[in-house]
N, C-alpha and C positions, 0 to 999 in steps of 0.2 A: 477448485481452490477458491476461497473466498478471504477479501480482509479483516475482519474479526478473528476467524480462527488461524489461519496461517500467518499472517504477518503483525497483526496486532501485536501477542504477546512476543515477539522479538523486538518490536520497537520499545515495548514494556520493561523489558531484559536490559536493553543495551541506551537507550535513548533518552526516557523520559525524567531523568536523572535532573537532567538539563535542558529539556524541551517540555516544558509542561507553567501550567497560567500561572505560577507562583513564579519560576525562574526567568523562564520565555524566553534563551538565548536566542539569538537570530530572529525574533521573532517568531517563531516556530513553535507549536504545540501539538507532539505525536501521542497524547494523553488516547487513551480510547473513550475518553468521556462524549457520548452522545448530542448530538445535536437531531433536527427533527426527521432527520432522515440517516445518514449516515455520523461516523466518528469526526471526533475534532481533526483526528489525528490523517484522519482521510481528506479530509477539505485541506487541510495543510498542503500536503504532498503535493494535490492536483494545485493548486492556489498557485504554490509556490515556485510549479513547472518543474517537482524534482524527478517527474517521470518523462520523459520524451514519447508524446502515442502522437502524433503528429495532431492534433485537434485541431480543425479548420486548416488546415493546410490542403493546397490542395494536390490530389493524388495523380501522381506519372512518376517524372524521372527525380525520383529520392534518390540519391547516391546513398549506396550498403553501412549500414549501419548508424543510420540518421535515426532510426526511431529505434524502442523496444528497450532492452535494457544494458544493450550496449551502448546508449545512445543516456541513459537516464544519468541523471547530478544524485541523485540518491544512491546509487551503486557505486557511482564514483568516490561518492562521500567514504562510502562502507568499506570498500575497497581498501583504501588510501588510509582506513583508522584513524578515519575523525576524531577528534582529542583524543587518544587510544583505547578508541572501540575497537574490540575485535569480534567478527563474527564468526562462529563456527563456518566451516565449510558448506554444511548440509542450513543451516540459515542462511546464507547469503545465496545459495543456487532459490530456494526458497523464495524469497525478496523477488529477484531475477525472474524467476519462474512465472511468480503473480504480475510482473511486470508485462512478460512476452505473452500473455495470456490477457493483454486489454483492461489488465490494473482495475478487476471491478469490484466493488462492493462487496455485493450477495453474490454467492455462489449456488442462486435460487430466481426463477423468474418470478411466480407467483406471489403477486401480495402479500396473501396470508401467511406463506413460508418465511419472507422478508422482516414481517412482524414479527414471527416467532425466535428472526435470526435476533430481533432488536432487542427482545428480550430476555436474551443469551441460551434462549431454546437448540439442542441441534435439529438440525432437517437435514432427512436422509436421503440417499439418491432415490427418483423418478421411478416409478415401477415403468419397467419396459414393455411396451403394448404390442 
């Protein structure tokens, strides 16, 4: 799972209506518009703290459900039908999903793949050695 292809065009769908550099509610822009490494729409999210992955925190006794996506203000938002967004069911597990999974980026270690993600190229799963 990566953020361009899975969750991008949901926020596309449902979001940027109202979150994007012309409107900018909340201050918030989930545009997918590129900066020099990842989406705008990605820096927002982490910026914003609307994911909970515990970042710098330090690890032991997290009482259950303190991190991950039970834990995130963006699922909460989604949930709850912020100004009445609704997401499909299979979106919002989606959302969640990219969330319990370390909210990252590329869904690609490699540079050159990374590049080609920038480029709206897809890259295919890793031949298995």
């Amino acid at each position: 799972i990566d953020f361009p292809r899975d969750v991008q065009p949901i926020l596309e769908k449902h979001c940027t209506k109202c979150h994007n550099p012309d409107r900018y509610d909340g201050q918030v822009d989930l545009t997918g518009d590129h900066t020099p490494l990842f989406s705008q729409s990605y820096w927002t999210i982490i910026q914003k703290g609307l994911i909970a992955d515990g970042r710098n925190e330090p690890f032991g006794n997290r009482a259950p459900r303190t991190i991950g996506s039970s834990a995130s203000r963006l699922i909460k938002l989604l949930r709850e039908g912020h100004e009445d967004v609704k997401l499909t069911a299979d979106e919002l597990k989606r959302v969640a999903l990219w969330i319990d999974l370390n909210a990252i980026f590329y869904g690609v270690n490699l540079p050159a793949d990374q590049a080609r993600m920038r480029r709206g190229e897809t890259v295919g799963m890793p031949e298995i050695q």
